[in-house]
C-alpha positions as CSV (number, residue, x, y, z in Angstrom):
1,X,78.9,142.7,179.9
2,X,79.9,141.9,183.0
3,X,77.8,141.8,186.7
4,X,78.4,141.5,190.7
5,X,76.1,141.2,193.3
6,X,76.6,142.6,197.0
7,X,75.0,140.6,199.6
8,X,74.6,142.2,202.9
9,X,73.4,140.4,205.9
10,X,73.8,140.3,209.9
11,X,74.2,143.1,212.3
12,X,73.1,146.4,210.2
13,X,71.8,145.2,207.3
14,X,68.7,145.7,207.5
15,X,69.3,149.5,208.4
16,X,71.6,149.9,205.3
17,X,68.9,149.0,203.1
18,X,66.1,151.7,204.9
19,X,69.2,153.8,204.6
20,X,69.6,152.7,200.9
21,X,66.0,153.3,200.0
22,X,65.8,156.6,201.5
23,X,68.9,158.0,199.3
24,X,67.7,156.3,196.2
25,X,68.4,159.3,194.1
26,X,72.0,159.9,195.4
27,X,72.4,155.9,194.9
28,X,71.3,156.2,191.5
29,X,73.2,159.0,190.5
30,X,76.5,157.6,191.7
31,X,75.6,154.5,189.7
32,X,75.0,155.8,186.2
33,X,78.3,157.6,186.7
34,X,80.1,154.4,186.7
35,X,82.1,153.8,183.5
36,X,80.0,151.4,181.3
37,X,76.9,151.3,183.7
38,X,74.1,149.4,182.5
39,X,71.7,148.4,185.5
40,X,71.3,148.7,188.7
41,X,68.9,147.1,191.5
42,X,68.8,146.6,195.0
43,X,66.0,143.9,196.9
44,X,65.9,143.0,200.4
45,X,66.2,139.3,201.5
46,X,65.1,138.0,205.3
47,X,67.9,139.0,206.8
48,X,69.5,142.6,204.8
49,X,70.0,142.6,201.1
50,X,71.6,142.3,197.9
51,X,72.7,145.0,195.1
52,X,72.9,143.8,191.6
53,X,75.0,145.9,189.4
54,X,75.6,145.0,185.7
55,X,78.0,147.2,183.2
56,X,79.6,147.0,180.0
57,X,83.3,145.3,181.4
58,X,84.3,144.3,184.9
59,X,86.6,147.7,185.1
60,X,83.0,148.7,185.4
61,X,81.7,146.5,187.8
62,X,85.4,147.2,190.0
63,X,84.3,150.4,189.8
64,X,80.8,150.2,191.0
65,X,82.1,148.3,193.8
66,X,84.7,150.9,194.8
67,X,82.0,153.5,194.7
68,X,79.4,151.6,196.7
69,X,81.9,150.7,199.7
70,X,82.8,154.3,199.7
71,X,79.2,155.2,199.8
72,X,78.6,152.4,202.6
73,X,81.2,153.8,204.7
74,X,80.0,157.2,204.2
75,X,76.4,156.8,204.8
76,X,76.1,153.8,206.7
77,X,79.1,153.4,208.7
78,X,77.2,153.8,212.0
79,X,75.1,150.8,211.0
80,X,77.9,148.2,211.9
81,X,77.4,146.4,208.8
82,X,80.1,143.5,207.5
83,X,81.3,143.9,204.5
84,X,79.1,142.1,201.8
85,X,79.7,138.5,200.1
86,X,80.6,139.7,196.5
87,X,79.6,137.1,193.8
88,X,80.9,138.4,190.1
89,X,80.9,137.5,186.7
90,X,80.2,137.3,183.1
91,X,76.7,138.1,182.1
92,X,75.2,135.6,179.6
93,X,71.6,136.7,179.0
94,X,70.7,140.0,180.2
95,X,66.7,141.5,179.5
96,X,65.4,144.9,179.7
97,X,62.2,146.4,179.5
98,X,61.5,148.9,176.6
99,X,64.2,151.8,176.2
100,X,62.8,155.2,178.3
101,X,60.4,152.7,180.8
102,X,61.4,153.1,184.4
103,X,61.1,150.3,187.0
104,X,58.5,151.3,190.1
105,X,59.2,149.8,193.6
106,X,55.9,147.7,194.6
């Protein structure tokens, strides 16, 4: 498996992520669609955010970064937001909660 991490911070960040939470379904639809796609999740730091996306290969997690600038572009162009800090690699322990269980927000 394979994972990157978006981070997002400075001017518009913070609005891509109410803008991110909003369109939650769209998001997650466009995510399981990625080749390979294992997990997704997005959190909100002090200053924006950070996506977390983990598939099966990094043609995978290429993908899910193609698909999420696109989206950014798309949806959130008017925010003014920079380009995340993209941080990738191998994953080497990876957990899930029982098979069918869905995550909640808090």
């Amino acid at each position: 498996m394979h994972a990157v991490s978006r981070t997002y911070s400075g001017k518009g960040a913070k609005e891509l992520f109410d803008i991110l939470e909003r369109s939650a379904a769209e998001v997650e639809r466009l995510m399981r669609g990625v080749p390979g796609f294992e997990s997704y999740a997005l959190y909100r730091t002090a200053d924006g955010g950070v996506s977390v996306t983990i598939c099966r290969d990094k043609a995978g997690t290429d993908e899910s970064l193609r698909v999420a600038r696109e989206w950014v572009q798309k949806n959130a162009g008017s925010t003014g937001v920079k380009a995340p800090t993209v941080a990738e690699g191998p994953v080497i322990v990876h957990f899930e909660k029982a098979a069918g269980r869905k995550s909640a927000a808090a």
